[in-house]
C-alpha positions as CSV (number, residue, x, y, z in Angstrom):
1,X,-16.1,0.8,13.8
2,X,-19.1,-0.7,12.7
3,X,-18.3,-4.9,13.6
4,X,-20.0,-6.5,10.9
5,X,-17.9,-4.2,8.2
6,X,-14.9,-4.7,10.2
7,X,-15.7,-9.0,10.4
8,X,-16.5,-8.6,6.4
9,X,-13.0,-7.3,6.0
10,X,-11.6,-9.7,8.3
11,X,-13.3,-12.4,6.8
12,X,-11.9,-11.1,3.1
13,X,-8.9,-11.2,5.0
14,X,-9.1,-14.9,5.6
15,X,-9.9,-16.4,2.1
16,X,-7.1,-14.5,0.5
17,X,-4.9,-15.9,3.3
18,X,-6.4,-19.7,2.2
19,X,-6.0,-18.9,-1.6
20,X,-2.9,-19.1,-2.2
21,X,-3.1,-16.7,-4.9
22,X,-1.8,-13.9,-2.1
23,X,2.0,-12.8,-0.6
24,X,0.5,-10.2,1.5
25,X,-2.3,-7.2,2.5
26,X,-2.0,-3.5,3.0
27,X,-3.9,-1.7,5.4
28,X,-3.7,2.2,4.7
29,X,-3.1,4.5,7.4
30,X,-5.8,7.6,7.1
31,X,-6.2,7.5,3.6
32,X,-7.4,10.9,2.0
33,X,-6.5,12.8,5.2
34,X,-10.1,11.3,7.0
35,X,-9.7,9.2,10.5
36,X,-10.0,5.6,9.9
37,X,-9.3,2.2,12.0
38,X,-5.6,2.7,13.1
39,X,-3.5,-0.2,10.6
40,X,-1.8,-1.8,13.8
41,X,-4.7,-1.9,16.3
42,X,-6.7,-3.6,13.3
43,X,-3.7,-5.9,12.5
44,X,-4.2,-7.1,16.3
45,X,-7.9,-7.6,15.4
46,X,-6.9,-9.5,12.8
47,X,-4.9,-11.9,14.2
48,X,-6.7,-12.1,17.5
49,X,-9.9,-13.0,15.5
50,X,-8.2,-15.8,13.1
51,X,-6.3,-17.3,15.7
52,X,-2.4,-16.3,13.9
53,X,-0.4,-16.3,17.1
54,X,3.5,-16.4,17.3
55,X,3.1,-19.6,17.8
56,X,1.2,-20.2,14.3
57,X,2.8,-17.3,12.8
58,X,0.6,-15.2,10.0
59,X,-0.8,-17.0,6.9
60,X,-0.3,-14.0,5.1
61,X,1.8,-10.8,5.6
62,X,0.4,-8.2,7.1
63,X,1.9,-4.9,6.0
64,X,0.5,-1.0,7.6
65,X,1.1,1.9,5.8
66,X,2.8,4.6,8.6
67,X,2.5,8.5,7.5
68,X,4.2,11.2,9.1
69,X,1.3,12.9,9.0
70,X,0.2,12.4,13.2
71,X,3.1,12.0,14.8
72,X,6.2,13.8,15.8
73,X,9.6,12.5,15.3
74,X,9.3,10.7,19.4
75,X,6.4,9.1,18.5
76,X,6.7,7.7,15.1
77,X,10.2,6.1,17.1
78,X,8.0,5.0,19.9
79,X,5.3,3.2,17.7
80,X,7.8,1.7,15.3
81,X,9.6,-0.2,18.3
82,X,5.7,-0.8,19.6
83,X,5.3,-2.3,16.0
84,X,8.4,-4.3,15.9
85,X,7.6,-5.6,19.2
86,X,4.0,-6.7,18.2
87,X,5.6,-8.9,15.5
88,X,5.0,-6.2,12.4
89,X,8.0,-6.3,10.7
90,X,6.9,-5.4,7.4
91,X,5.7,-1.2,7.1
92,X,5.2,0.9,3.9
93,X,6.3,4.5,4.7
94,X,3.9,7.1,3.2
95,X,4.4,10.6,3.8
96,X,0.1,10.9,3.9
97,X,-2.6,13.0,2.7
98,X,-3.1,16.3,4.9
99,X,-6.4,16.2,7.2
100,X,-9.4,16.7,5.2
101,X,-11.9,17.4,8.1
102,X,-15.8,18.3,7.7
103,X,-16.8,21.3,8.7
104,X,-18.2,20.1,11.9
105,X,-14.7,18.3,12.4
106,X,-12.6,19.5,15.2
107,X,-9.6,21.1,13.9
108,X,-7.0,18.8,13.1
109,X,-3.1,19.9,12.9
110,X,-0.8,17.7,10.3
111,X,2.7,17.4,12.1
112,X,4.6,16.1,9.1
113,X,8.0,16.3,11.6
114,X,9.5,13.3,8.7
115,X,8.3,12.8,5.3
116,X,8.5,9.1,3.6
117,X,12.3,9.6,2.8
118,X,13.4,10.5,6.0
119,X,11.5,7.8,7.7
120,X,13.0,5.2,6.1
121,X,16.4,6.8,6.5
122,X,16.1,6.6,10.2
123,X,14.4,3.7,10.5
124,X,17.2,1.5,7.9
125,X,20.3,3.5,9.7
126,X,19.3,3.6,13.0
127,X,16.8,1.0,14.3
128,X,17.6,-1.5,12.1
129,X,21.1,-0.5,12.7
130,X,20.3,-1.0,16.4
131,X,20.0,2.5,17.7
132,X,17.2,5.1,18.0
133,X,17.1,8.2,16.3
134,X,19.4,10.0,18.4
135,X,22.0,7.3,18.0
136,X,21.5,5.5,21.7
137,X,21.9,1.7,21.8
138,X,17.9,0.4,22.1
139,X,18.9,-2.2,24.5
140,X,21.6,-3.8,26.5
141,X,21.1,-6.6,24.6
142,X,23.6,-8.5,22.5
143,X,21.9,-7.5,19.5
144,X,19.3,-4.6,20.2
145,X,18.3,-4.3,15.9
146,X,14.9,-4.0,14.9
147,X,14.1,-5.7,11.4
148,X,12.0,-3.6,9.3
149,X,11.1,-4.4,5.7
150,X,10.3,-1.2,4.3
151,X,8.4,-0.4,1.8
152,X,7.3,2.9,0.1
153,X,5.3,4.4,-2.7
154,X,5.4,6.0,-6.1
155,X,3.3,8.1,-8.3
156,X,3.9,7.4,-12.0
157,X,2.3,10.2,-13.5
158,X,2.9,13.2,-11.2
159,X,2.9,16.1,-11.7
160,X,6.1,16.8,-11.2
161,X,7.5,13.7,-12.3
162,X,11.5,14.9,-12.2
163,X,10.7,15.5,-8.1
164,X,8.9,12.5,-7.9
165,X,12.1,9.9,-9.5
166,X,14.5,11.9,-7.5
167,X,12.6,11.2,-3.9
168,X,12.4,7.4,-5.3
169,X,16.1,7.4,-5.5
170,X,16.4,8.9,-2.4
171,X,14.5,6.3,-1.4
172,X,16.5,4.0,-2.5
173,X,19.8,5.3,-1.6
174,X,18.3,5.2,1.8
175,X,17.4,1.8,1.8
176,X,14.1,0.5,0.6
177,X,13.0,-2.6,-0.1
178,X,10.7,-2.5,-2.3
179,X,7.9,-0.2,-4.2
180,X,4.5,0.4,-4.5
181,X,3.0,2.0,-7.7
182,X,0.1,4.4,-7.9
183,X,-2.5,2.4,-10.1
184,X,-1.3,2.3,-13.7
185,X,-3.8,1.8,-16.6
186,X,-1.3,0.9,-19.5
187,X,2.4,0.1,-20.3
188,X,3.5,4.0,-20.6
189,X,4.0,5.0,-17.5
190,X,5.9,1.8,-16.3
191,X,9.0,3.7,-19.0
192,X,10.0,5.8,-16.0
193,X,10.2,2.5,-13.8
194,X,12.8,0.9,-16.0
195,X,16.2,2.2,-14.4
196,X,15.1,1.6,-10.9
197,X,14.4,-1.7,-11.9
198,X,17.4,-3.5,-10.9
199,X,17.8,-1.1,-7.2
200,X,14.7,-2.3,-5.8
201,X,11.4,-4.0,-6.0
202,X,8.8,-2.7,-8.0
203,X,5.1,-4.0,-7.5
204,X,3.0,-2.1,-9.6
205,X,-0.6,-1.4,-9.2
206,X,-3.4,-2.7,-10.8
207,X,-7.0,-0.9,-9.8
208,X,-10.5,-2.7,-10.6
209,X,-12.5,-0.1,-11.9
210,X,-15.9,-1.5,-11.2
211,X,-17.8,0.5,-13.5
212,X,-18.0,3.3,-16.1
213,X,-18.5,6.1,-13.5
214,X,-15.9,5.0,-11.1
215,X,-13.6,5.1,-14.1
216,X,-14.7,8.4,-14.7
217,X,-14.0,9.6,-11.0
218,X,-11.1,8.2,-10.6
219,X,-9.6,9.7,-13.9
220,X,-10.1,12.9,-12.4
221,X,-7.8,12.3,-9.4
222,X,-4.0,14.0,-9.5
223,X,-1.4,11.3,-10.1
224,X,-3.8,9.2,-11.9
225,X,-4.3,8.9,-15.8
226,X,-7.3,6.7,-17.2
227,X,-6.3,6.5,-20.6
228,X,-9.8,7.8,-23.2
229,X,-9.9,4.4,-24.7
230,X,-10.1,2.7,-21.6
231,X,-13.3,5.0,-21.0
232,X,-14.7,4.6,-24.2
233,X,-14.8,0.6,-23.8
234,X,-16.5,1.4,-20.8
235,X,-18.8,4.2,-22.1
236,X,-19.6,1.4,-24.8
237,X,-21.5,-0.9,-22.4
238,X,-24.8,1.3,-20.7
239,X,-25.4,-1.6,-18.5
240,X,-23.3,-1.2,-15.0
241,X,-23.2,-5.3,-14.9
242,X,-21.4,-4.9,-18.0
243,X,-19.4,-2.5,-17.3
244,X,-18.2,-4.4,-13.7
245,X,-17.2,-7.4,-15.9
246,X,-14.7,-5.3,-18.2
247,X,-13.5,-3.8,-14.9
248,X,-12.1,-7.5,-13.9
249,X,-11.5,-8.4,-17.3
250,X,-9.0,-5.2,-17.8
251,X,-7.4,-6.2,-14.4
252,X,-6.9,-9.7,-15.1
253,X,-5.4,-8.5,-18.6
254,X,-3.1,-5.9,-16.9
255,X,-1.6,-8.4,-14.4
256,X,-0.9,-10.9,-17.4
257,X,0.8,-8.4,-19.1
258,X,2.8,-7.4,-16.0
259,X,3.9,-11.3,-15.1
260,X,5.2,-11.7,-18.8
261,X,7.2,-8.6,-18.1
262,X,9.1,-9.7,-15.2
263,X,8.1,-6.9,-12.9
264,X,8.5,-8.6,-9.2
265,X,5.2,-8.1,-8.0
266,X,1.6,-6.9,-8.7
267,X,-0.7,-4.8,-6.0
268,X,-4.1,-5.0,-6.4
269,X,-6.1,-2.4,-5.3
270,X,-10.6,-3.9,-5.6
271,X,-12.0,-1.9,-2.4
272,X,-15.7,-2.9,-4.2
273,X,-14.6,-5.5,-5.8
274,X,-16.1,-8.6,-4.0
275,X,-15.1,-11.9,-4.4
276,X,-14.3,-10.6,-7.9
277,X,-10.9,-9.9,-7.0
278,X,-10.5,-13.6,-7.1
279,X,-11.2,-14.5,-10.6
280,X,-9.3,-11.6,-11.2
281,X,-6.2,-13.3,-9.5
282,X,-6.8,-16.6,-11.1
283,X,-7.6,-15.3,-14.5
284,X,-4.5,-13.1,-14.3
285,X,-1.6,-15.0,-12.6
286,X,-2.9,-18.3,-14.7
287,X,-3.5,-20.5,-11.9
C-alpha cells in the first residue's frame, strides 16, 4: 500500500493508455497465493486518480483477474454484480494459486467453492443470461443481464497437458471469450493452440526476461519452459546491461513473429521492465 509504488503503477498505467500501442491491462488477483491490492478496489483507484469517469469512459480496458480461491459461491455472485455495477465488464477467471503464508502469517483457508471452468459457466449461463446462480431473475427490470467479457487462462507446457486442453475446451464449450497464454519462449508450444484457434481468442504471452538470472529463475517454475539456447545467449553476455537489452530484443522478436502468425492478440507480461516495455511494443508491432 505503499502510495508512491501504487502512483508509479498508476502513472505506468497512464502512458500505456496515451500510447496507443495498448487494447487493455490486467491486474492479477493474489498472485502466488500472497495478499496483494484487491484488482477492483485498485481499478477504482485508477480511474478516480486519472479522472476516467462514465462520463469519459476508460482510455484503456481495464480487466481483474477473479480466483475462486477467497470466496464462496455467494460471494464470488455478490462481487461479480458489485463489478458489473462499477462499470468492469471485462474479468479473466483464474482458478488461483493456494495461500502461501509466512510463517508468522495468520492461517489462511483456500475456499476454492468454483474453479475457472465453473465460473465462467455460471457467470455466461446465468448472469449474463439474466439470472443468479440459483436461477432467480436479478431484477424486475426489462432486461436484468449482466455483460461479462470473460476471459481465462492457459498453461502451454503443463504437466499434464491432456488435463490442461480438456479444461480449455471446457472452457470454451462454456463460453469464453478469449485466452490467455502462460508465457511462451518459442513457436513449439503454440502446436497445441492450433485447433482451438478458430473457438476462441488466443493472446499469447510474451515475458521480458530482464536478465540472465531471471531467466534462470523463471525456467525453474512448473508450467514454464526456457528453452537452453535462449539461456545460453544470455549466459553469453556477463554484463547484466547486456543481458536487459537481449531481454527486450527477444520480446520485440517474439511479438513479430506472433503478428505475422495471425494469432489475435499478444500479452505482455515486463513487471521490471520500465519504460522498456515500450520500445519493446514499438519495435515489435512495427509502429
Amino acid at each position: 500500500t505503499n502510495d508512491k509504488v501504487v502512483q508509479r503503477k498508476i502513472d505506468l498505467i497512464a502512458k500505456l493508455a496515451d500510447c496507443g500501442l495498448v487494447d487493455a491491462v490486467d491486474i492479477t488477483d493474489g498472485s502466488r497465493g500472497i495478499p496483494l491490492f484487491p484488482p477492483g478496489d485498485f481499478i477504482h483507484l485508477v480511474r478516480e486518480r486519472l479522472g476516467w469517469t462514465a462520463a469519459t469512459g476508460d482510455k484503456l480496458e481495464l480487466i481483474p483477474h477473479f480466483t475462486g480461491r477467497d470466496l464462496n459461491v455467494m460471494g464470488i455472485q455478490g462481487r461479480l454484480v458489485g463489478y458489473h455495477a462499477n462499470r468492469i465488464h471485462n474479468v479473466l477467471f483464474v482458478t488461483g494459486d493456494p495461500p502461501k503464508m509466512s510463517p508468522s502469517y495468520p492461517r489462511s483457508t483456500a475456499v476454492f467453492d468454483l474453479d475457472s471452468v465453473a465460473m465462467i459457466r455460471l457467470t455466461h449461463s446465468c448472469l449474463n443470461a439474466g439470472v443468479d446462480f440459483g436461477g432467480v431473475a436479478l431484477g424486475k427490470q426489462e432486461d436484468p443481464r449482466t455483460h461479462f467479457t470473460m476471459g481465462s487462462g492457459v498453461e502451454l507446457e503443463a504437466q499434464d497437458m491432456k488435463r490442461e486442453l480438456a479444461r480449455l475446451q471446457q472452457k470454451i464449450d462454456h463460453g469464453v471469450d478469449y485466452i490467455m497464454t502462460q508465457p511462451a519462449f518459442g513457436p513449439e508450444p503454440l502446436v497445441a493452440l492450433e485447433k482451438f484457434r478458430d473457438q476462441t481468442a488466443c493472446i499469447i504471452g510474451v515475458m521480458v526476461l530482464s536478465n540472465y538470472e531471471h531467466a534462470q529463475r523463471m525456467a525453474n517454475v512448473p508450467g514454464v519452459v526456457i528453452p537452453d539456447s535462449l539461456l545460453q545467449r544470455f549466459g553469453a553476455y556477463p554484463q547484466v546491461a547486456d543481458q536487459a537489452k537481449l531481454g527486450l530484443e527477444f520480446a520485440a522478436e517474439q511479438i513479430r513473429g506472433l503478428v505475422n502468425e495471425g494469432w489475435a492478440g499478444v500479452y505482455l507480461m515486463a513487471t521490471a521492465a520500465g519504460d522498456g516495455v515500450f520500445d519493446v511494443l514499438r519495435s515489435g508491432l512495427g509502429k
